[in-house]
C-alpha positions in Angstrom: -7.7 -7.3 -14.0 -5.3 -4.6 -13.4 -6.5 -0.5 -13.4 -5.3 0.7 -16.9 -3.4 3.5 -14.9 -0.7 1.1 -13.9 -0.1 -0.3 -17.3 3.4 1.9 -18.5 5.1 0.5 -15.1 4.9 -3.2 -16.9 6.2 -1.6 -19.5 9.1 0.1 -18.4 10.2 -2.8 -16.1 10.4 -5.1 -19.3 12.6 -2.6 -21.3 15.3 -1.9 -18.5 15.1 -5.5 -17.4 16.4 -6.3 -20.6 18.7 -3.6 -21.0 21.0 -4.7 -18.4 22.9 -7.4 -16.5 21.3 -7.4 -13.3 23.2 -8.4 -9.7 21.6 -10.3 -7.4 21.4 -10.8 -3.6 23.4 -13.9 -2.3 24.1 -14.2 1.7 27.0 -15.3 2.8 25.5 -17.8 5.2 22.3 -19.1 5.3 21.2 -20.7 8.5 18.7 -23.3 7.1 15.3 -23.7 5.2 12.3 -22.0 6.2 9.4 -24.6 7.3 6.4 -22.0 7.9 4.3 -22.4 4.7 0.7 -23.0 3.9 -2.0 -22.5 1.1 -4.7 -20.6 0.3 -6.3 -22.6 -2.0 -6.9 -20.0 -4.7 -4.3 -18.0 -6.3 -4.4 -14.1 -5.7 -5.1 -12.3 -9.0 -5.1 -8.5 -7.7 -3.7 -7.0 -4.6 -3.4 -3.4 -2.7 -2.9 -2.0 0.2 -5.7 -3.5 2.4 -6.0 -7.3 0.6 -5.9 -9.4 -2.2 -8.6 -10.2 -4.4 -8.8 -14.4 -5.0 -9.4 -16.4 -8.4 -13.0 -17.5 -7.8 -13.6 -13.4 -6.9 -13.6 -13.5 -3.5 -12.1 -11.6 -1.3 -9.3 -11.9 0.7 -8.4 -9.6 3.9 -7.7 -9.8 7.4 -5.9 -13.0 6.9 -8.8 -14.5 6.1 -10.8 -15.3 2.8 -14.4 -13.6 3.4 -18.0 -13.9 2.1 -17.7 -11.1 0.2 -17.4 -11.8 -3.9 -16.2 -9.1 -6.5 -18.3 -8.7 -9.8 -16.5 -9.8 -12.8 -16.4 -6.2 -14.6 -15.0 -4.9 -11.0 -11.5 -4.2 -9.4 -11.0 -4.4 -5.5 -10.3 -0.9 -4.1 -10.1 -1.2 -0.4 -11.4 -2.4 3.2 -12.8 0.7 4.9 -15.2 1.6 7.9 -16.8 -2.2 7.6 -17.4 -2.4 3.8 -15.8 -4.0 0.7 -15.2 -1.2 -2.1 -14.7 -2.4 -5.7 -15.4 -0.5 -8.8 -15.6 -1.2 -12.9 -13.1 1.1 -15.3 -16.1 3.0 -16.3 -16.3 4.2 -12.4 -19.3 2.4 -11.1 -18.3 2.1 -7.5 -19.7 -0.5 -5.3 -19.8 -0.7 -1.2 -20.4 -4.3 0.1 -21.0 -4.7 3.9 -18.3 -7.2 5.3 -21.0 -8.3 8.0 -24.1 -8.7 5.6 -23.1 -9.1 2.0 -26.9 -8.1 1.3 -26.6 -4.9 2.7 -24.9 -2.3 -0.7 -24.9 0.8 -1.8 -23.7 1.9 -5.5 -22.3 5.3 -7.1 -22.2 5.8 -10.6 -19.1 8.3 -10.9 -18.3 7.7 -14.7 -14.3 7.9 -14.3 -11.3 5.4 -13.4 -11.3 5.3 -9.6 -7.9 5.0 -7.7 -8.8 4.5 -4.3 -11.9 5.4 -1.9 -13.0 5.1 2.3 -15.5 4.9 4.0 -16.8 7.2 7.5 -20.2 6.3 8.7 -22.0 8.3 5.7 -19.2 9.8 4.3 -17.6 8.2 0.9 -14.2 9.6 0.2 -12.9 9.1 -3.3 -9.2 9.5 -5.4 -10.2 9.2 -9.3 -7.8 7.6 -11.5 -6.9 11.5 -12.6 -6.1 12.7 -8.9 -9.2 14.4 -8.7 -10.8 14.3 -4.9 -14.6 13.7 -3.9 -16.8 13.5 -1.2 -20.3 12.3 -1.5 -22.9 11.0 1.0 -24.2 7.3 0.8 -27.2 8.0 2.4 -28.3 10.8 -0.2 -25.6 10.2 -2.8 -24.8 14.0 -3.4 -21.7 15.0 -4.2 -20.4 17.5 -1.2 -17.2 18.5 -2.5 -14.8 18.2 -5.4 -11.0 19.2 -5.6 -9.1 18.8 -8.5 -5.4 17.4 -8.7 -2.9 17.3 -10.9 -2.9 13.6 -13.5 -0.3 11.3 -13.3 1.6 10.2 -15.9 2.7 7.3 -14.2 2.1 6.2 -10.5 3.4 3.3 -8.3 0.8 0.4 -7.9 1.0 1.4 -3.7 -2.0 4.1 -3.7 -3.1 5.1 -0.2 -6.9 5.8 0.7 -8.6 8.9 1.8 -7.9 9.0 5.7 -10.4 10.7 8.4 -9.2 12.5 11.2 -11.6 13.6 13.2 -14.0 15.7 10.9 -10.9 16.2 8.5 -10.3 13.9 5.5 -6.5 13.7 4.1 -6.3 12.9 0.6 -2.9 10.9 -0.4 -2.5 12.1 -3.7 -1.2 10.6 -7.2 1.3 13.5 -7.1 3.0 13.5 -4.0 0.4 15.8 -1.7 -1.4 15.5 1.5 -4.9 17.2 0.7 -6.6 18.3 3.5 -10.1 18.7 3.1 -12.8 20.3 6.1 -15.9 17.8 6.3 -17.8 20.6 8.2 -16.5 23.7 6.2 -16.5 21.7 2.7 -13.7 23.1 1.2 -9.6 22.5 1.6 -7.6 23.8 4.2 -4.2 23.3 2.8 -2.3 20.9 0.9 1.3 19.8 1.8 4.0 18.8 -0.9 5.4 15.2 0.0 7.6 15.4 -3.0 7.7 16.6 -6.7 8.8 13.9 -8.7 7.7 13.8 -12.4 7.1 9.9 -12.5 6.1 7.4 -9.8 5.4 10.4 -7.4 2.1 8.6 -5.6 2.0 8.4 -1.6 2.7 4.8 -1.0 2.6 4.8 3.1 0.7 6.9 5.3 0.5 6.6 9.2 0.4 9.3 12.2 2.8 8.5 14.4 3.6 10.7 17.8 1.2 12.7 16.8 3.1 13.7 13.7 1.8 12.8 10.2 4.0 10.3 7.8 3.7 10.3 4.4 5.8 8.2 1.8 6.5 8.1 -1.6 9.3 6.3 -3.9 11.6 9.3 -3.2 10.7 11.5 0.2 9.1 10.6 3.5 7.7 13.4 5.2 7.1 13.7 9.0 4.6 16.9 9.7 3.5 18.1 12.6 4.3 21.4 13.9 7.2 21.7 11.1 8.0 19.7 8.1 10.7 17.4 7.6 11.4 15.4 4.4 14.4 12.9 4.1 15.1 10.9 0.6 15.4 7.5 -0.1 14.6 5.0 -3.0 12.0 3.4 -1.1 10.5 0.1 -2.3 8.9 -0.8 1.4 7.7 0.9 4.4 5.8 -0.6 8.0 5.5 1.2 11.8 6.1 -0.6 14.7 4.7 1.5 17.6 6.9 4.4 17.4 9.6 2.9 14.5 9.6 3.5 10.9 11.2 0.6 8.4 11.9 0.8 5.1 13.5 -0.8 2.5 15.3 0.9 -0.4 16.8 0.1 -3.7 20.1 -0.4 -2.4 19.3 -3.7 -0.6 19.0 -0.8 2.9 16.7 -2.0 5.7 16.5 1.2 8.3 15.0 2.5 10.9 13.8 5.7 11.5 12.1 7.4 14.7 9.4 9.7 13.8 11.4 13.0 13.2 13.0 11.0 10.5 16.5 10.2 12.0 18.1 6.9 11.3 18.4 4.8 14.4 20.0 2.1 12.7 20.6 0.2 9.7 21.9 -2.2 7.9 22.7 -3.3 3.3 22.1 -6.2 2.1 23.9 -5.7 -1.1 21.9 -6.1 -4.7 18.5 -7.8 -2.4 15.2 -6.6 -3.8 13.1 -7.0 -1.1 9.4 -7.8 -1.6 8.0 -6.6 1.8 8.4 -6.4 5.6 6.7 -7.8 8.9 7.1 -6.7 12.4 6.5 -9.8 14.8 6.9 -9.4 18.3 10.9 -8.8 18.8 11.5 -9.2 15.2 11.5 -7.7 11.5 11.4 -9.8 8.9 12.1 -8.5 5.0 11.2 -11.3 2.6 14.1 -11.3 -0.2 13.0 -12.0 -4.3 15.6 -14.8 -4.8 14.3 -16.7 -2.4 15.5 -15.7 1.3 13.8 -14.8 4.6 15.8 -12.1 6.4 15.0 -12.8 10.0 16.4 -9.5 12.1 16.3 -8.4 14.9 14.5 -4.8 15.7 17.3 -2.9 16.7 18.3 -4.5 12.9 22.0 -5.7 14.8 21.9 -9.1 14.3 20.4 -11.1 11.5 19.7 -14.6 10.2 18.9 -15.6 6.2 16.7 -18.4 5.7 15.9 -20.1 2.6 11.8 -19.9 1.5 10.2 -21.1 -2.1 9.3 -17.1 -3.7 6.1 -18.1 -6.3 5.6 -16.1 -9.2 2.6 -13.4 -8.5 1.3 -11.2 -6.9 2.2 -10.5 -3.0 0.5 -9.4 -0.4 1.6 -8.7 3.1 -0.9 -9.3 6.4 -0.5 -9.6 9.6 2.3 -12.4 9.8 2.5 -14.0 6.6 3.6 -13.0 2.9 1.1 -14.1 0.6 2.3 -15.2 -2.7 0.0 -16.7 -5.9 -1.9 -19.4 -4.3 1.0 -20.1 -0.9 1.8 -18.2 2.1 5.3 -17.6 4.3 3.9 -17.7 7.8 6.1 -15.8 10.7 4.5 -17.3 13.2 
C-alpha cells in the first residue's frame, strides 16, 4: 500500500514511457559478474528513506528484519528517536518502541501523513498537505501548527522533521526548510530550496561542516552563513564525511564538497541509476539494466560488473541494495 499522494508519479511515468524510444546504458567493458548476493526471505512491499516495510508486515531497518509488525490498514513512515512510526490514510499515527514492541503510543490526526520524528516527548509531523505539527506524546496536545503550501505532485523521497538542538527543521513538500523554535513555539524563518511547480519535495537532507544540505530533484542548497544553490536533475544523493554524491539524469555521478563545488565527476551515458553506497575507499552506483558501477572516491577510475536487477521496490542500507525479496551486498 502506497500513500495516495504519490499516485500521479505512476501515472506520468507510464505515459512518457510510452511516448518515446528510450536509450539505454551499455558499458563498454564489463569486468565480470557480480557474486555478493543474498535473500531476505520476504519480498519488500513499501520503502522510504529509513527502511522497507516486508510482506508478512514486518519491518525491515538497520539491515536487519525487526520485531516490530505494521497493522494492515497502516503505511511505514520512518525510524526515529528508538520508535517505529506508521500511520492509516485517515491519519491515525502509531509509535512502536523498537526495544519493547509493547510499549505504543497513538495520535489520532484525521489527515494523510507524509512523514513524522520523534525527540524524547516531542512528535514532529509533515501531513500529506505540507502542513507542519508539533504535539507532545506524553500529553498529546498539539503545541504548534504551521501551514504549507499542497503539492500537486511530490517525489516518493520525503525527508523527516530533523531536531537541532531545541530547533526542529521541517523539509517541506515544496522545496523549504521550516524552521520552527521548540522553546518559543513559533517559526523562525523558512528558506526556499527551490520553486519548482512539480516534484519540488526535499529528497536529502544532511549538515555537513556545519552548513545545512538540502536537496530536491532540481537545487541542492548548502546554508550556513550564506546560501548557495547549484542545479542538477538529481535522481540520487549520499555524504561521505565531508563529500556530497549525486546522481543525475544524465547518467552524471559527481562530487561535490560542501560549498557545492564539483570536485570531480564522471557520465555514464543514458544509465539510470537506482542508488549509491559509500564503502570504505569506494562508491558504488547500482545501474537499472543490470550493472554494478564499482568507483573509486575520487570517481577516476571505474569498474562495471554485471548483477541480476529484480523488479520492485529498492531500498539502500548500509552495504547492500535491497531489491523485492534479494539483496547486492558490497561487502
Amino acid at each position: 500500500m502506497r500513500k495516495i499522494f504519490f499516485v500521479f508519479i505512476a501515472l506520468i511515468t507510464l505515459i512518457f514511457s510510452g511516448c518515446s524510444t528510450k536509450e539505454v546504458y551499455e558499458p563498454k567493458q564489463v569486468k565480470e559478474d557480480w557474486q555478493n548476493y543474498g535473500s531476505i526471505e520476504q519480498d519488500i512491499i513499501e520503502t522510504n528513506m529509513d527502511g522497507a516495510l516486508l510482506e508478512d508486515r514486518r519491518v525491515f531497518i538497520d539491515s536487519k528484519i525487526s520485531n516490530i509488525k505494521i497493522d494492515e490498514d497502516k503505511y511505514f513512515i520512518s525510524k526515529s528517536d528508538g520508535w517505529i512510526i506508521s500511520a492509516s490514510l485517515d491519519g491515525n499515527l502509531s509509535l512502536q518502541y523498537i526495544a519493547d514492541a509493547n510499549m505504543t503510543e497513538s495520535f489520532n490526526l484525521e489527515k494523510s501523513i507524509a512523514t513524522a520524528s520523534v525527540k524524547n516527548d516531542i512528535l514532529a509531523v509533515l501531513f500529506a498537505d505540507n502542513e507542519m505539527a508539533i504535539y507532545s506524546i506524553s500529553t498529546k496536545k498539539l503545541l504548534l501548527k504551521e501551514q504549507g503550501n499542497a503539492p500537486i505532485i511530490i517525489n516518493s523521497k520525503v525527508v523527516k522533521p530533523y531536531f537541532m538542538n531545541d530547533l526542529v527543521l521541517f523539509l517541506t513538500l515544496d522545496g523549504k526548510v521550516v524552521i520552527v523554535s521548540l522553546t518559543q513555539k513559533k517559526k523562525l524563518r523558512s528558506i526556499i530550496v527551490s520553486s519548482e511547480e512539480h516534484f519540488n519535495n526535499i529528497i536529502y537532507f544532511n549538515v555537513i561542516d556545519d552548513k545545512l544540505i538540502a536537496v530536491t530533484g532540481t537545487k541542492i542548497l548548502s546554508f550556513s552563513q550564506k546560501e548557495v544553490r547549484v542545479k542538477y536533475e538529481i535522481r540520487d544523493v549520499i555524504t561521505d564525511k565531508n563529500k556530497i554524491y549525486i546522481t543525475t539524469k544524465q547518467g552524471e555521478i559527481i562530487s561535490l564538497n560542501s560549498n557545492l563545488d564539483v570536485i570531480s565527476k564522471v557520465k555514464f551515458p543514458f544509465a539510470h541509476f537506482l542508488g549509491l553506497i559509500a564503502k570504505e575507499d569506494k562508491i558504488y552506483a547500482l545501474e537499472k539494466e543490470g550493472y554494478l558501477i564499482e568507483l573509486s572516491k575520487d570517481l577516476l577510475t571505474y569498474d562495471v560488473y554485471e548483477v541480476d536487477v529484480e523488479e520492485g521496490y529498492i531500498h539502500v542500507n548500509g552495504d547492500s541494495f535491497y531489491i523485492a525479496d534479494e539483496y547486492i551486498s558490497v561487502k
